[in-house]
DRENTOR-150745 format. One line per 10 residues: their letters; for each residue x, y, z of N, C-alpha, C, O. Coordinates in Angstrom, 1 decimal. Example, Ala and Ser with C-alpha at 12.3 -4.5 7.8 and 13.67 -1.06 7.14 Angstrom:
! residues 2
AS> 13.2,-5.7,7.8,12.3,-4.5,7.8,13.2,-3.3,7.8,14.2,-3.3,8.5 | 12.8,-2.2,7.1,13.7,-1.1,7.1,12.9,0.0,7.9,13.4,1.1,8.0 .
This chain:
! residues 209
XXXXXXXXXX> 8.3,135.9,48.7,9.2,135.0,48.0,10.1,135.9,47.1,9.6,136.7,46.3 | 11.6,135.9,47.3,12.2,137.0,46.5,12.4,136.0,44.9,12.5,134.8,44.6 | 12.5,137.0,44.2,13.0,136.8,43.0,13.8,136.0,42.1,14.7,136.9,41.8 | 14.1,135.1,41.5,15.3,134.3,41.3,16.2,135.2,40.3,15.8,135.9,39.4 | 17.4,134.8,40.8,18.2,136.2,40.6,18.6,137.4,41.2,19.6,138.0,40.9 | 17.8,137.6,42.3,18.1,138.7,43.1,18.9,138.4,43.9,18.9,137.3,44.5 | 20.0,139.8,44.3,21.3,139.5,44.8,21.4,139.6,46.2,21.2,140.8,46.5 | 21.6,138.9,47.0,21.2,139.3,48.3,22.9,139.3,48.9,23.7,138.5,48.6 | 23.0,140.5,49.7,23.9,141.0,49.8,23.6,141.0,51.8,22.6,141.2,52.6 | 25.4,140.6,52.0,25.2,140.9,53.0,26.5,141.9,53.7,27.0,142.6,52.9 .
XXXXXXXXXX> 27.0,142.1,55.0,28.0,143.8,55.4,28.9,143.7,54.6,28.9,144.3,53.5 | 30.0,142.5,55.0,31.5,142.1,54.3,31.5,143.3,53.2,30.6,143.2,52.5 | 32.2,144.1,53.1,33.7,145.0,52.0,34.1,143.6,51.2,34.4,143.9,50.0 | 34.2,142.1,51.5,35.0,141.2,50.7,34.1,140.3,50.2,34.5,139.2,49.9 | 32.7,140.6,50.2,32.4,139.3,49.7,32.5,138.5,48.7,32.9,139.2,47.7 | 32.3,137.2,48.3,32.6,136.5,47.4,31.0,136.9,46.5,30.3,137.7,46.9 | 30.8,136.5,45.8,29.6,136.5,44.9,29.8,135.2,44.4,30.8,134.8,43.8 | 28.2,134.1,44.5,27.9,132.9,44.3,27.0,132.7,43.8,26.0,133.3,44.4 | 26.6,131.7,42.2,25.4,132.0,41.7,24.9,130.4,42.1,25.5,129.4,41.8 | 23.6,130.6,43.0,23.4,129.5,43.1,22.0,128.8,42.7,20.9,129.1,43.1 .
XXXXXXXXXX> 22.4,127.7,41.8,20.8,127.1,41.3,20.4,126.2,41.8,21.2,125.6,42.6 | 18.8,125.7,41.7,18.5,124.8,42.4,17.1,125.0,42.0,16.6,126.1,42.4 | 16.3,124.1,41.3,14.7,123.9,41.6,13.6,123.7,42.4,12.4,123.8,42.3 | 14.7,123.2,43.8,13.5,123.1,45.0,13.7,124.5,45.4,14.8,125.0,45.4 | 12.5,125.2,45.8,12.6,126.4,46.7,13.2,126.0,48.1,14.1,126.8,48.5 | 13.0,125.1,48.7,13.1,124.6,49.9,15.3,124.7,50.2,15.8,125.1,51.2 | 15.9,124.2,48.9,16.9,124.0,49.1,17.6,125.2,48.6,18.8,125.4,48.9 | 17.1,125.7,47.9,17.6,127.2,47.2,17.7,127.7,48.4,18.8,127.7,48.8 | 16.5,128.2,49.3,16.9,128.5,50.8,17.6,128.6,51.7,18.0,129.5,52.4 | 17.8,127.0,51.8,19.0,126.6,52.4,20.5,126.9,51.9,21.4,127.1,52.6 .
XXXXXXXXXX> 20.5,126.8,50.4,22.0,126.9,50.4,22.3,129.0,50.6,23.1,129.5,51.3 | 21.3,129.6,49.7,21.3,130.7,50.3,21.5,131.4,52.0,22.1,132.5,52.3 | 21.0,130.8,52.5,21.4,131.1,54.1,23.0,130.8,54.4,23.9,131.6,54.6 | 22.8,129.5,54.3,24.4,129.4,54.2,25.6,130.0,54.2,26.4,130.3,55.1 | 25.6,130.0,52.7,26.0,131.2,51.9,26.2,132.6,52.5,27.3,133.1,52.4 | 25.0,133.5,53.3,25.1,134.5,53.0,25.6,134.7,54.7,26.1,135.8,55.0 | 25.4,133.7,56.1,26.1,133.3,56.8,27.7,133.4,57.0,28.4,133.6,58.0 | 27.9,133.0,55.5,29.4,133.0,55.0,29.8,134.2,54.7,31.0,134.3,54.4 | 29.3,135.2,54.6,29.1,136.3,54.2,29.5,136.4,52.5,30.5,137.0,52.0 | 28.7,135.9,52.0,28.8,135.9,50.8,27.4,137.1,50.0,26.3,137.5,50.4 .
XXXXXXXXXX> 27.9,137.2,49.0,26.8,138.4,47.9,26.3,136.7,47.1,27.1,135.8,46.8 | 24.7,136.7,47.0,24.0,135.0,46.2,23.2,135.9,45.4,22.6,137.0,45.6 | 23.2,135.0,44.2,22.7,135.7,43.3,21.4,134.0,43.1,21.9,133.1,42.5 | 20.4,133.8,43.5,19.5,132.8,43.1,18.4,132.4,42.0,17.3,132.9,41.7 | 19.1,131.0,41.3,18.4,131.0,40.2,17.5,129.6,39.9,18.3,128.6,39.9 | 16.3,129.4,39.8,15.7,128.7,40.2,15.8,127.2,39.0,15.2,126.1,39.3 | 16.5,127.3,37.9,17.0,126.8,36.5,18.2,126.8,36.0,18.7,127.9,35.9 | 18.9,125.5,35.4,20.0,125.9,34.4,19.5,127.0,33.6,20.2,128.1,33.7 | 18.4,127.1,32.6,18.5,127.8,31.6,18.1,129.4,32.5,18.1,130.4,31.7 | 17.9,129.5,33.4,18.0,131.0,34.3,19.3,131.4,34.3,19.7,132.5,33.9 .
XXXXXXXXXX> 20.0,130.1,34.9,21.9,130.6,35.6,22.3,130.7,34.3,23.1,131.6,34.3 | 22.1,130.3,33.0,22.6,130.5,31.6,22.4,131.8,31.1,23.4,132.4,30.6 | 21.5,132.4,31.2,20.5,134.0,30.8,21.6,135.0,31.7,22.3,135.9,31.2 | 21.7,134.7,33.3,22.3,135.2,33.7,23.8,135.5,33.6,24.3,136.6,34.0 | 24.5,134.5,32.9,25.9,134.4,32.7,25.9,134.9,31.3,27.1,135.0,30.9 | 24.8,135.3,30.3,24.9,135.6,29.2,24.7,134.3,28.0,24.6,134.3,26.8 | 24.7,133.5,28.8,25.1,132.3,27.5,23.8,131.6,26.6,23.8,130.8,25.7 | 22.8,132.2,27.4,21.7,132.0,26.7,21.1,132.6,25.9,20.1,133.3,26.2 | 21.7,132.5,24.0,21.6,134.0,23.1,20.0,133.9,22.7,19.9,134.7,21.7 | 18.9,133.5,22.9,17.6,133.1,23.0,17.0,133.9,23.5,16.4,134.7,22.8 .
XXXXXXXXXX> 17.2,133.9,24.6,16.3,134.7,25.6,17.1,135.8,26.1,16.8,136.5,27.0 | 18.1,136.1,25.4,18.8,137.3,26.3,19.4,137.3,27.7,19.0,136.5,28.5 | 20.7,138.5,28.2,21.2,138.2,29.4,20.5,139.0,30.2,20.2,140.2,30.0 | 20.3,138.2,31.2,20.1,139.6,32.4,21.0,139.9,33.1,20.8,140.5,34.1 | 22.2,139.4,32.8,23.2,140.0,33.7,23.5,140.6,35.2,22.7,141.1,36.0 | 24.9,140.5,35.5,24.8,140.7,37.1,25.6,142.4,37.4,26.2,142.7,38.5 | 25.5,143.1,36.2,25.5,144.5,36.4,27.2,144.7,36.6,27.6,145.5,37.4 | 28.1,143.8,35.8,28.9,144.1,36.1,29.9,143.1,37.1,31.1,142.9,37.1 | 28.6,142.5,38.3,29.0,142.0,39.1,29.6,140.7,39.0,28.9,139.8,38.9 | 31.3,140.4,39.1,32.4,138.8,39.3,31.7,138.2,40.1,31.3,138.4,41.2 .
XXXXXXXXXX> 31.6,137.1,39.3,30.8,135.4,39.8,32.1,135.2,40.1,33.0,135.4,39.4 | 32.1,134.5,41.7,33.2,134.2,42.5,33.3,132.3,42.5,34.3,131.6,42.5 | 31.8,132.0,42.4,31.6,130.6,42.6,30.5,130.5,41.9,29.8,131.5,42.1 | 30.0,129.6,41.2,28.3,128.1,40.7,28.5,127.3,41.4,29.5,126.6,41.3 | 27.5,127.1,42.6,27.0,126.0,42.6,25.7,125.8,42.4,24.8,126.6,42.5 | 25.5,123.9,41.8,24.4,123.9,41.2,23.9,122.4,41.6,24.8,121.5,41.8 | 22.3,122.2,41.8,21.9,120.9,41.8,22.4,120.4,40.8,23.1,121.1,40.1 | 22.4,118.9,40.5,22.7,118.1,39.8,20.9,117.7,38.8,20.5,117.9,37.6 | 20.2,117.1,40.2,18.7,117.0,39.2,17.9,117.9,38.8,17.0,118.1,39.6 | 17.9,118.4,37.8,16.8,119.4,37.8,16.0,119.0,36.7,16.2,117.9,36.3 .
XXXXXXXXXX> 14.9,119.9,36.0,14.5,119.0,35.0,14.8,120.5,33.8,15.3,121.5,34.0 | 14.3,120.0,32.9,15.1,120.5,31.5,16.2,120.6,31.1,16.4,120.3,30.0 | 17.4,121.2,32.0,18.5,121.1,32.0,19.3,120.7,33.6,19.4,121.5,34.6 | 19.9,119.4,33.5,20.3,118.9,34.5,22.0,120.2,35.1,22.5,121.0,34.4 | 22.4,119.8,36.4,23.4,120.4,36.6,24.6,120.1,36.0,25.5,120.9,36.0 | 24.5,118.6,35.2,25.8,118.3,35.0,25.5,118.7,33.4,26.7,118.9,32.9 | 24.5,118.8,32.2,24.2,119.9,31.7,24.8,121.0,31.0,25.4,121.2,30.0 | 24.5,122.1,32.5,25.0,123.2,32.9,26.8,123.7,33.1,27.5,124.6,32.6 | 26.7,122.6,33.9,28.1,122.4,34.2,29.1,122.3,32.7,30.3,122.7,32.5 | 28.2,121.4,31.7,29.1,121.5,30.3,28.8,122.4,29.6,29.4,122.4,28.5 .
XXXXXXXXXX> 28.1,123.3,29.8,27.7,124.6,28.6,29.1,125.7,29.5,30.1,126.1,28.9 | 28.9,125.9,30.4,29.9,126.7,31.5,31.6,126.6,31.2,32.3,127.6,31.1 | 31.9,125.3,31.1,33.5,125.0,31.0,33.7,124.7,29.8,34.6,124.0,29.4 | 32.7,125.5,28.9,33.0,125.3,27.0,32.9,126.7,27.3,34.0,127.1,26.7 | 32.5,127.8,27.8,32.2,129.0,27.3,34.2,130.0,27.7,34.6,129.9,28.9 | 34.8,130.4,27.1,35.7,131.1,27.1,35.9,132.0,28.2,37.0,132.3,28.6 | 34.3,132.7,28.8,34.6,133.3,29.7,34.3,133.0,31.1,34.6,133.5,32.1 | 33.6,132.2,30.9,33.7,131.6,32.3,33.9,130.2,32.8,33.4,129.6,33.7 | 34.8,129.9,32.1,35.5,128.0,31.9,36.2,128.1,33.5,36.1,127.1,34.2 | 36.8,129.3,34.0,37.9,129.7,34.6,36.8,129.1,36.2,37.2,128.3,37.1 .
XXXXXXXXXX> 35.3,129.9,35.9,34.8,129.9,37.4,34.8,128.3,38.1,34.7,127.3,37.3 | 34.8,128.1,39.3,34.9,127.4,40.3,33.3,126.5,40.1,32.3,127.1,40.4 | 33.2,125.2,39.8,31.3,124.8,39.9,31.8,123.4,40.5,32.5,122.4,40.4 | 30.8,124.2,41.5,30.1,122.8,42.5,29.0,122.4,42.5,28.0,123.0,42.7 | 29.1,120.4,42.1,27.4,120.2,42.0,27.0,120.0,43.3,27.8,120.2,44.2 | 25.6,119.5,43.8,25.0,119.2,44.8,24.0,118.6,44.2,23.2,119.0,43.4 | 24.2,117.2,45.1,22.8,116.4,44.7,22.6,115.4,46.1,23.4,114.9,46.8 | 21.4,115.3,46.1,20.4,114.1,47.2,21.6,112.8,47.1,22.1,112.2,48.1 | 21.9,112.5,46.0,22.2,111.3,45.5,23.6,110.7,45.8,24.4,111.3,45.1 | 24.1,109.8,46.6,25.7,109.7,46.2,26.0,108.4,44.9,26.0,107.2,45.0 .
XXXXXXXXXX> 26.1,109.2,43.8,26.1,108.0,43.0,27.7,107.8,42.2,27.7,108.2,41.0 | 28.2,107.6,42.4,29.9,107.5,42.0,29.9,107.8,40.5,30.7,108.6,40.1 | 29.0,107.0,39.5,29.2,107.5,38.0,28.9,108.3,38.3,30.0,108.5,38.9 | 28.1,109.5,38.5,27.5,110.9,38.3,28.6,111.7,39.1,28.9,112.7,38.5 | 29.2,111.6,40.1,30.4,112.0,40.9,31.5,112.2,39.8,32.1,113.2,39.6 | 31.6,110.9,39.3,33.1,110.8,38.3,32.9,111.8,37.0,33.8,112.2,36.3 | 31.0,112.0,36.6,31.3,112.3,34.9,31.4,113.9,35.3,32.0,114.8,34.7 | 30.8,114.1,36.3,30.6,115.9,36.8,32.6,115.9,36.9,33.1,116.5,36.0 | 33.3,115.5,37.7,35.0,115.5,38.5,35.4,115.6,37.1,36.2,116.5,37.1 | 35.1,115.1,35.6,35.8,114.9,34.6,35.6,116.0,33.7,36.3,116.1,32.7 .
XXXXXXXXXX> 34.6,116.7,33.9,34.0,117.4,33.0,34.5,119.1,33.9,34.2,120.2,33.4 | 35.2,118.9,35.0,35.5,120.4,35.3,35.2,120.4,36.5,36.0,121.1,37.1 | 34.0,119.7,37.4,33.3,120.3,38.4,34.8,120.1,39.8,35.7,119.2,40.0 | 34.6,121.5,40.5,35.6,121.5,41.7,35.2,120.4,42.7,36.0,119.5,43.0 | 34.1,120.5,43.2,33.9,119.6,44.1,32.1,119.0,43.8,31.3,119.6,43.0 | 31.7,117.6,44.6,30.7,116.9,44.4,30.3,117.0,45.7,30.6,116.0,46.4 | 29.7,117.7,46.0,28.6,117.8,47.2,27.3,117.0,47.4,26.2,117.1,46.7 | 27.4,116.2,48.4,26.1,115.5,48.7,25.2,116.3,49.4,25.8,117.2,50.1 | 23.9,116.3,49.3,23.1,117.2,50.1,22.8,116.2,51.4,23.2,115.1,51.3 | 22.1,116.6,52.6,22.2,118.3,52.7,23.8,119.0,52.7,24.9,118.4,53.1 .
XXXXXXXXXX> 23.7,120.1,52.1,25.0,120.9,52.3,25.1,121.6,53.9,24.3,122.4,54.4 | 26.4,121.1,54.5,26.7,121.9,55.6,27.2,122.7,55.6,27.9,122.9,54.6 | 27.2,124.0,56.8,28.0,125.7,56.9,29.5,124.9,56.8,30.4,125.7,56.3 | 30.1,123.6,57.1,30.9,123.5,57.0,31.7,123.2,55.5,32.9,123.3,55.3 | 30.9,123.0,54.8,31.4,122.8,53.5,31.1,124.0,52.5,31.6,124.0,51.4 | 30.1,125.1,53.0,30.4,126.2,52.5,31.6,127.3,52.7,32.1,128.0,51.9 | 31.7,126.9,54.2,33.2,127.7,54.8,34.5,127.6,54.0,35.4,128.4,53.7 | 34.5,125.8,53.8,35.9,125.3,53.6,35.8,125.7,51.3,36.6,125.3,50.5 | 34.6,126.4,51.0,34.5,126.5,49.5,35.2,127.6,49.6,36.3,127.9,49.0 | 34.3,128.5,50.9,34.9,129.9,50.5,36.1,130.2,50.4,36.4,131.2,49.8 .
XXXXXXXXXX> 37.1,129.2,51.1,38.5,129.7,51.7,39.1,128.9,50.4,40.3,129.0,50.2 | 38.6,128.5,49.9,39.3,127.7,48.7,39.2,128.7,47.7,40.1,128.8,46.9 | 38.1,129.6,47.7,37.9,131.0,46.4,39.3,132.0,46.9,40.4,132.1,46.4 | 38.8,132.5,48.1,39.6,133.5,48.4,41.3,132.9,48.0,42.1,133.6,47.4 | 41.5,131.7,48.3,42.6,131.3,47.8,43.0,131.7,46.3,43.8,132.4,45.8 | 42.1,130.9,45.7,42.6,130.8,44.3,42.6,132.5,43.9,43.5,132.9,43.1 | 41.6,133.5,44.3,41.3,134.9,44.0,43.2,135.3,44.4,44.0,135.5,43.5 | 43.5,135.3,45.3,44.9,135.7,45.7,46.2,135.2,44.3,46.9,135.9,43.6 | 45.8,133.7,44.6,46.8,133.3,43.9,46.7,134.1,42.1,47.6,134.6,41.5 | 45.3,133.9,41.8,45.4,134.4,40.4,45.8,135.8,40.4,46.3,136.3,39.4 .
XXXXXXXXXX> 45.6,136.5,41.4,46.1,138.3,41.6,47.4,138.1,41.8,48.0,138.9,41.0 | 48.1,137.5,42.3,49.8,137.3,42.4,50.5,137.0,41.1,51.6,137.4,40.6 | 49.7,136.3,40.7,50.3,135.4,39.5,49.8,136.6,38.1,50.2,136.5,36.9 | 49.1,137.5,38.3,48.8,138.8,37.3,49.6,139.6,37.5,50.0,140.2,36.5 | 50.2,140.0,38.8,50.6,141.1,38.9,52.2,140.7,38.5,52.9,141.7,38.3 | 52.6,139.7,38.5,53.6,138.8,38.4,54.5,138.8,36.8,55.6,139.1,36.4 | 53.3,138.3,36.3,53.2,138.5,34.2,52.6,140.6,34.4,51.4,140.5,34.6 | 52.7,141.0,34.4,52.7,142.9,34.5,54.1,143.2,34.9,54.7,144.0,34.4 | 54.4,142.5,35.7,55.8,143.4,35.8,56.9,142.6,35.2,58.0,143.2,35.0 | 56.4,140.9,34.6,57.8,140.7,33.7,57.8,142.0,32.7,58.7,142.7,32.4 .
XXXXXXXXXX> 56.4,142.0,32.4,55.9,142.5,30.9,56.8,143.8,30.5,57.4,144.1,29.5 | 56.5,144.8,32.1,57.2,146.3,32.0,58.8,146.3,32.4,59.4,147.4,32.5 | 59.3,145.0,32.5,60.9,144.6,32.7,61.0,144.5,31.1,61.9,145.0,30.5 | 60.5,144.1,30.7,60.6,143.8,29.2,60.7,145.1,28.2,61.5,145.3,27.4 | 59.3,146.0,28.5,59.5,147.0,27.7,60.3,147.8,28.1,60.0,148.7,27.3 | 61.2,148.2,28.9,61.6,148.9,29.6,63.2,148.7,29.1,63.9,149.5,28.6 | 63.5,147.1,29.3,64.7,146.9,29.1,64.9,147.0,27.2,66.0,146.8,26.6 | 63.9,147.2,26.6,63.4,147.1,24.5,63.9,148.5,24.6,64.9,148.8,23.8 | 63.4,149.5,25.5,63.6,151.1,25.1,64.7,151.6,25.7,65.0,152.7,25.4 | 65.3,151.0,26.3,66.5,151.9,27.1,68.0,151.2,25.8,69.1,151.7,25.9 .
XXXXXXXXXX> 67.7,150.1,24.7,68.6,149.4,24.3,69.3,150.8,23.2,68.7,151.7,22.8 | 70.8,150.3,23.1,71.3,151.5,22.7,71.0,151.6,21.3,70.6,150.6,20.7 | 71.3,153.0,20.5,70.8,152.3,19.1,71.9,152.4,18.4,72.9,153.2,18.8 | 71.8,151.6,17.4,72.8,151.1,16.4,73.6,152.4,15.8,72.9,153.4,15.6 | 74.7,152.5,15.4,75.1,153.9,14.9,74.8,153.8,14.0,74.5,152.6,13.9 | 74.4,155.0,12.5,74.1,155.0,11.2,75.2,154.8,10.1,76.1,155.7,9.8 | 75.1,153.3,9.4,76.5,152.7,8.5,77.0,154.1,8.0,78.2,154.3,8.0 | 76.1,155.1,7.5,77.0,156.2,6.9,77.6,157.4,7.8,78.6,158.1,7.4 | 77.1,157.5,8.7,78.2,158.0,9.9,79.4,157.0,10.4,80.5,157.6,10.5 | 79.4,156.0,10.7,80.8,155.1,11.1,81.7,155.0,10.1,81.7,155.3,8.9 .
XXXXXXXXXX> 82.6,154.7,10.9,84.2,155.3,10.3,84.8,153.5,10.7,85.1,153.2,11.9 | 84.9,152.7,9.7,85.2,151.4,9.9,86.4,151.0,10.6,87.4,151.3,10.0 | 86.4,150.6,11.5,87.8,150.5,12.4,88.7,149.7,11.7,88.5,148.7,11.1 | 89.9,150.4,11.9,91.3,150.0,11.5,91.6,150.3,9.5,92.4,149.8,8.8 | 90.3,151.4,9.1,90.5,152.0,8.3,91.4,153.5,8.5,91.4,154.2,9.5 | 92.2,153.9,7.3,93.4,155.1,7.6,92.2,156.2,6.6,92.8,157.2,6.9 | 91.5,156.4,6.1,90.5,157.4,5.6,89.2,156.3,5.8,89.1,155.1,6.0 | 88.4,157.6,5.5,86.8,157.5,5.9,86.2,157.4,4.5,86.4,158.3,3.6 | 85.2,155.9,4.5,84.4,156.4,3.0,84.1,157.4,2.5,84.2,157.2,1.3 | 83.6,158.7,2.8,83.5,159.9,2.5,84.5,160.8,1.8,84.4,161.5,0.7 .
XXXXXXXXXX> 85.3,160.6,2.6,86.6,161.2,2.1,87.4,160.3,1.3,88.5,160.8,1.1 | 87.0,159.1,0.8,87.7,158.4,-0.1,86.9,159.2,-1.3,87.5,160.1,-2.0 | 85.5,158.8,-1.6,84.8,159.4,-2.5,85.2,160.8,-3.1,84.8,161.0,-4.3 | 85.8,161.8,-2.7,86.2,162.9,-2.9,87.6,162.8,-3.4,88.1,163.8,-4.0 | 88.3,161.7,-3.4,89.7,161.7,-4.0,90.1,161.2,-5.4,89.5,160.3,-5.9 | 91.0,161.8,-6.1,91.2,161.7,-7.3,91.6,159.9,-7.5,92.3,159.4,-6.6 | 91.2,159.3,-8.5,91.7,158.0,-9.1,92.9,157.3,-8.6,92.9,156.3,-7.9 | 93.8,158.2,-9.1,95.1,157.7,-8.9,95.4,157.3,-7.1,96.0,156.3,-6.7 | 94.8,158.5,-6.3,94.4,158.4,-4.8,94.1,156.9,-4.0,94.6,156.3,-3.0 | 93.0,156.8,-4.9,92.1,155.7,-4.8,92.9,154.8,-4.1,93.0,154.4,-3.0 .
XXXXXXXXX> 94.2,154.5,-5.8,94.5,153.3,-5.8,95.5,153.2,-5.0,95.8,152.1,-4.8 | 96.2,154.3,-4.3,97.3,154.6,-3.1,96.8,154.6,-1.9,97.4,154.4,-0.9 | 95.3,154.9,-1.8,94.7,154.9,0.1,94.5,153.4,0.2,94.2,152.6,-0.7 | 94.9,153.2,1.6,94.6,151.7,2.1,93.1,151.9,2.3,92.8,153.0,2.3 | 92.3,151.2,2.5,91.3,150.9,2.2,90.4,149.5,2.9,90.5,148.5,2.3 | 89.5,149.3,4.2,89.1,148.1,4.6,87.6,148.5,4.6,87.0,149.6,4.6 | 87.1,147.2,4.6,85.7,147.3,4.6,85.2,146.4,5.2,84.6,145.5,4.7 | 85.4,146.6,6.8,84.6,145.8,8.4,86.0,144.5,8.4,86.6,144.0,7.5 | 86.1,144.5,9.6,87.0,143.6,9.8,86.3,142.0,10.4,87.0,141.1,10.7 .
């Protein structure tokens, strides 16, 4: 029996990374195969308050963290006991850093309130069990999507950003008021300052037009 939490990794250079909970061993299994079918990296946790430890958010017990390793997707049962999926699902889309990730519930159950309060509260999709390879396929392509779109849409705000400083530092600079020579003046402040009184009152004299 492996470990809950342990990352099971499969060839893919691209895989997604998916943390997935679930209290039956029986279905943990299942969605893990799935999953790793999909060629996905599963990280398996047998509790909300496990997938919590692991995401850090449980300051109680400490994180065990995933080494660094981007949670690509949660999916999570809905019934569990101590802390239900939908739960989970509200500690997750309060937390700042991971509000962003993708959570899918799965439950035995098709019950429409429980459908609607999970859809309201954040959740991507409401999975009935059993889960098919076909509704893991069509998750994955929905990650890879959004992963693209959010890398486009970064690299997008980066290069307004360096149009911006770019066009701040090249701007010309202002000449120094005591170097300029006021246009459509016949002497220069400077050289006014140096002339006798009487001068003064005979130099024409403007100050900015």
């Amino acid at each position: 029996m492996e470990a809950a939490g342990e990352v099971l990794r499969s060839g893919s250079s691209q895989e997604l990374h998916v943390l997935a909970v679930d209290d039956s061993y029986v279905d943990r299994k299942v969605i893990e195969k799935l999953l790793k079918v999909s060629s996905c990296k599963v990280t398996a946790a047998e509790s909300g308050a496990r997938a919590l430890q692991f995401l850090g958010l449980d300051a109680e017990k400490g994180s065990l963290g995933f080494n660094g390793l981007k949670v690509n997707l949660i999916m999570t049962d809905y019934s569990m006991p101590e802390m239900t999926g939908y739960e989970l699902l509200k500690k997750i889309k309060r937390s700042s850093a991971f509000r962003e990730i993708p959570v899918v519930i799965m439950s035995s159950e098709n019950i429409l309130t429980r459908m609607d309060g999970c859809l309201e509260e954040g959740a991507e999709e409401f999975l009935v069990k059993p889960v098919k390879l076909s509704d893991v396929k069509r998750l994955m392509k929905d990650c890879i999507t959004r992963g693209e779109t959010e890398e486009k849409e970064g690299r997008r705000v980066d290069k307004m950003k360096l149009e911006e400083d770019n066009n701040h530092t090249s701007s010309p600079l202002l000449s120094s008021p005591s170097n300029a020579t006021p246009s459509g003046c016949d002497i220069a402040t400077s050289e006014l300052l140096s002339l006798p009184l009487q001068s003064l009152k005979r130099a024409k004299f403007c100050v900015g037009d």
